[in-house]
N, C-alpha and C positions, 0 to 999 in steps of 0.2 A: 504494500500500500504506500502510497508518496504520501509521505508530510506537506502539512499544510503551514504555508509558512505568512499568512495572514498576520498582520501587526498586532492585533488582540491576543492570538496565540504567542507571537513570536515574544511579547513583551506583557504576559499576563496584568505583571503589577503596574503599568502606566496605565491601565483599559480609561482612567478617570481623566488621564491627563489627554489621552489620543482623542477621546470623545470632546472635551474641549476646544483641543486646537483644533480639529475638524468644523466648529463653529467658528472660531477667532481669528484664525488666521488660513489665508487665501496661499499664502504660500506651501505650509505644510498641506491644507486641503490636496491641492494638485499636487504634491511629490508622492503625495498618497496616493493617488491615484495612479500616477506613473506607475506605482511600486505593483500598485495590484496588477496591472497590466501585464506588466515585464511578468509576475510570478505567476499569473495566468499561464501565459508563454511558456514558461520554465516547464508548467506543471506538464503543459502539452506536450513538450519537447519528451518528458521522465516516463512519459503513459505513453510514450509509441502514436502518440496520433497525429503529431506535424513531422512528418521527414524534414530533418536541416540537415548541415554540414557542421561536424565537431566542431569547428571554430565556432559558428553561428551560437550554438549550445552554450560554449565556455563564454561568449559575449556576453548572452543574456545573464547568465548565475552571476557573473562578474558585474552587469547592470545592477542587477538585482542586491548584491552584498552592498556597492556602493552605494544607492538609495536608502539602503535599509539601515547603514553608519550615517548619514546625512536625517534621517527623520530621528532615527535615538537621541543622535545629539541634540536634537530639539525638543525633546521628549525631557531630558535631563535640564538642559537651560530653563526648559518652564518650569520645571520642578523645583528649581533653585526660590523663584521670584516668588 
């Protein structure tokens, strides 16, 4: 079975901070979104159902880890304030 790598799973204890900045801020909103896209992608790529090219594959995980360091940290700055 593939892991679901959804922000709510991925960072159980922020679930209160991510539901926030989903409302407050327009920036995290869309990197959010990128994030689920790309790990859409990913998922497809892991379940055999989009033929790519190995590169294509390591692109996308590799999008995907860097979004996913780019939303925590933001996840942790609002957690500070």
């Amino acid at each position: 079975m593939i892991e679901s790598h959804d922000l709510f799973n991925e960072f159980p204890e922020h679930q209160d901070t991510i539901r926030a900045l989903l409302l407050s801020s327009d920036d995290f909103a869309s990197m959010m979104k990128d994030y689920s896209e790309v790990d859409r992608k990913v998922a497809r790529i892991e379940q055999r159902l989009d033929a790519v090219s190995d590169l294509y594959a390591e692109e996308m995980k590799y999008l995907r880890v860097r979004l996913k360091d780019r939303l925590y940290k933001m996840l942790v700055d609002a957690g500070k304030g």
